[in-house]
C-alpha positions in Angstrom: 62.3 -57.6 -59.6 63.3 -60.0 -56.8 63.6 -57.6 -54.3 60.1 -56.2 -55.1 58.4 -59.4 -54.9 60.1 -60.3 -52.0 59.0 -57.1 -50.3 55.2 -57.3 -51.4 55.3 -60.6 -49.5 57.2 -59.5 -46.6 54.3 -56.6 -46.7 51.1 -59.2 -46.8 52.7 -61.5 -44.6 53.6 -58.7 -42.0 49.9 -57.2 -42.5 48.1 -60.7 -41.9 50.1 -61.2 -39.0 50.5 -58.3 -37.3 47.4 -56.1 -38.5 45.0 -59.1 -38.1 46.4 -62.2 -36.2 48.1 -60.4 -33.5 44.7 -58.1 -32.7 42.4 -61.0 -32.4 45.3 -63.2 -30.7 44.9 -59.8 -27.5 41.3 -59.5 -28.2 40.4 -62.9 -27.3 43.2 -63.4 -24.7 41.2 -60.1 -23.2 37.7 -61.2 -23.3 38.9 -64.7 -22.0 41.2 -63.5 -19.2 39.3 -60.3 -18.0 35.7 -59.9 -19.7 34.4 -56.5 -17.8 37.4 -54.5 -18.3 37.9 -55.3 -22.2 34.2 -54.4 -22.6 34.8 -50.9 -20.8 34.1 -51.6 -17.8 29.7 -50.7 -18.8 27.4 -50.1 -15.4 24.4 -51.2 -16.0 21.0 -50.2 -15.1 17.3 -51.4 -16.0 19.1 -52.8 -18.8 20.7 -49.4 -20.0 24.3 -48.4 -19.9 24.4 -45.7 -17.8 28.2 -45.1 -18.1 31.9 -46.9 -17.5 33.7 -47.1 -14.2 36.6 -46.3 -16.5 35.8 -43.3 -17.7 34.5 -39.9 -15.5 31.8 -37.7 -16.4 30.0 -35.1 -15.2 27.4 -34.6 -12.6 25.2 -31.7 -12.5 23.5 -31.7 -9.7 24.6 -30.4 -5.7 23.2 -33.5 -4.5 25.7 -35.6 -5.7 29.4 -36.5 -5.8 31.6 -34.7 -8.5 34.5 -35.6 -9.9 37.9 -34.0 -10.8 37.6 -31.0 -13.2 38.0 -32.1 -16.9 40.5 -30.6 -19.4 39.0 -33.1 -22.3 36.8 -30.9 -24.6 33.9 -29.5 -23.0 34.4 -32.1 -20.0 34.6 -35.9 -20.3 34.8 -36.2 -23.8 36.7 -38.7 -24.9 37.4 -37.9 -29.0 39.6 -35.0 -26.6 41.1 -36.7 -24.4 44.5 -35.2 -22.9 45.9 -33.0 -20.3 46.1 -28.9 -20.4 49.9 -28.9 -20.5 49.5 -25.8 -18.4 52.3 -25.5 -16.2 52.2 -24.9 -12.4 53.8 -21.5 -13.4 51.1 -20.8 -16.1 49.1 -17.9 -15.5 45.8 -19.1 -17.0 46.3 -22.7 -14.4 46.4 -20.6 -11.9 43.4 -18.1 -12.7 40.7 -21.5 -13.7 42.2 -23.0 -10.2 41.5 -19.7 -8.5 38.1 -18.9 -10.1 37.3 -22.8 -9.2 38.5 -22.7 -6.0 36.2 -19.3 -5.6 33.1 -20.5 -6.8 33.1 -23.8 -4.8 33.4 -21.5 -1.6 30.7 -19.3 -2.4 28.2 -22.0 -3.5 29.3 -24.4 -0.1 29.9 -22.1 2.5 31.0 -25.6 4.6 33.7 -26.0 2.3 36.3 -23.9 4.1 40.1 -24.1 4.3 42.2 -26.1 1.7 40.7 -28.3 -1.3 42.3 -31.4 -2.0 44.7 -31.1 -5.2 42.1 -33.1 -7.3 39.1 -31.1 -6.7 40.6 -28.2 -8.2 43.2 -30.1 -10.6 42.4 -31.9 -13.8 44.3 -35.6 -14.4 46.5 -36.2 -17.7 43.6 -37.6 -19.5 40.8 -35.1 -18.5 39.1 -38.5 -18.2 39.4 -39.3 -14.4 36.7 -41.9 -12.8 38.0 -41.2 -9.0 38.4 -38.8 -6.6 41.0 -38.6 -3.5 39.0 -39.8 -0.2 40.1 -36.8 0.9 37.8 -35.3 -1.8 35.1 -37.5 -1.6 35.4 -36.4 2.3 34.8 -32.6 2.1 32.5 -33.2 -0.5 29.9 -35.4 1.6 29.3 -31.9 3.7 27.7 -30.8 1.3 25.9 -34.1 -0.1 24.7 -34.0 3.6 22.9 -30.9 3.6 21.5 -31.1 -0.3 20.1 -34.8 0.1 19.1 -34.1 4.1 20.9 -37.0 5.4 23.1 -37.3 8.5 27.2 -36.5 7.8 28.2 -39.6 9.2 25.4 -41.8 7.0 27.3 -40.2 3.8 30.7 -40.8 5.5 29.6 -44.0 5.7 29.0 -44.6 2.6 32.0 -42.9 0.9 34.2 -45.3 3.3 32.3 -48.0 2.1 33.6 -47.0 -1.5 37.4 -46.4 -1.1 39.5 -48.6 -3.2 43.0 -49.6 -1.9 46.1 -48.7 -3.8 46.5 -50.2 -6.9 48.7 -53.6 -6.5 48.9 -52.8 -3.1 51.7 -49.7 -3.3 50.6 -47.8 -6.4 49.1 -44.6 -6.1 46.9 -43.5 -3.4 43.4 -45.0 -2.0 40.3 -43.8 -4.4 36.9 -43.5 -4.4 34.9 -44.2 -8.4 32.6 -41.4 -8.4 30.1 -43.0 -10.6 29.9 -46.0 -8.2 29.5 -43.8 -5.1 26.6 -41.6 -6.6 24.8 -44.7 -7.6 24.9 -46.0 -4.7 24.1 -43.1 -2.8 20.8 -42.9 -5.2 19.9 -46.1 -3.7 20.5 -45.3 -0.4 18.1 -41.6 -0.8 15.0 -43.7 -2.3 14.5 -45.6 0.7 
């Protein structure tokens, strides 16, 4: 009987402190020490969320930046979050990336040559916000001609948006497509 008394209290005890405690000791440490990022990162505009520069989604339209393809559901959803696990020997990987790779040429005759990996590759989480600036690069051709504004104007503005590595060594440079689209919707109003 000792045992079981001492376990129910080892149970409560455990449960207060690390089922309750714990998680409101991180979630105010969080909202304290970086605000924005604990509340997902939200853009903002005319006082609706438009999205998270967190999390990628998609964009329909030619005139403006796309990011990576999505594995996650039926793109960008984040309840299905998660890679392919398609292998770089998998015949079905290699079919979507050819079929992608196809269509892109046909509908942008100015993208010629190689793609960059990430414009034909989805991430782990099927929930990428950024592109390569290698991406964002090839893809301003065609922003150019859909939106009628000079190449180097969009070039321009895609340098304007490339992030630096992540603590200075990790990864590569990146460009947040959501960011970059909103601010090229600015820049076509005027």
């Amino acid at each position: 009987m000792k045992t079981i008394i001492t376990s129910l209290i080892m149970t409560v005890v455990l449960t207060v402190l690390v089922g309750i405690i714990y998680p409101l000791a991180m979630t105010g440490i969080a909202q304290l020490c970086f605000p924005d990022k604990a509340n997902g990162s939200l853009i903002t505009r005319d006082g609706k969320v438009i999205g998270s520069s967190l999390i990628g989604q998609s964009f329909g339209s030619p005139q403006l930046f796309h990011g990576r393809p999505s594995a996650a559901g039926a793109g960008y959803d984040g309840m299905s979050s998660g890679g392919s696990n398609l292998g770089p020997t998998s015949k079905a990987l290699m079919d979507r990336i050819t079929h992608d790779r196809d269509s892109l040429r046909a509908l942008y005759p100015e993208l010629a040559g190689t793609f960059p990996a990430d414009m034909l590759t989805t991430s782990g989480s099927g929930l990428d916000p950024d592109i390569s600036v290698a991406n964002a690069m090839l893809q301003a051709k065609v922003i150019s001609r859909t939106d009628s504004l000079p190449l180097e104007t969009v070039e321009t503005l895609v340098r304007s948006h490339v992030q630096g590595r992540d603590l200075g060594f990790l990864g590569e440079e990146h460009v947040n497509v959501l960011e970059l689209n909103l601010d090229l919707l600015a820049h076509t109003k005027h």
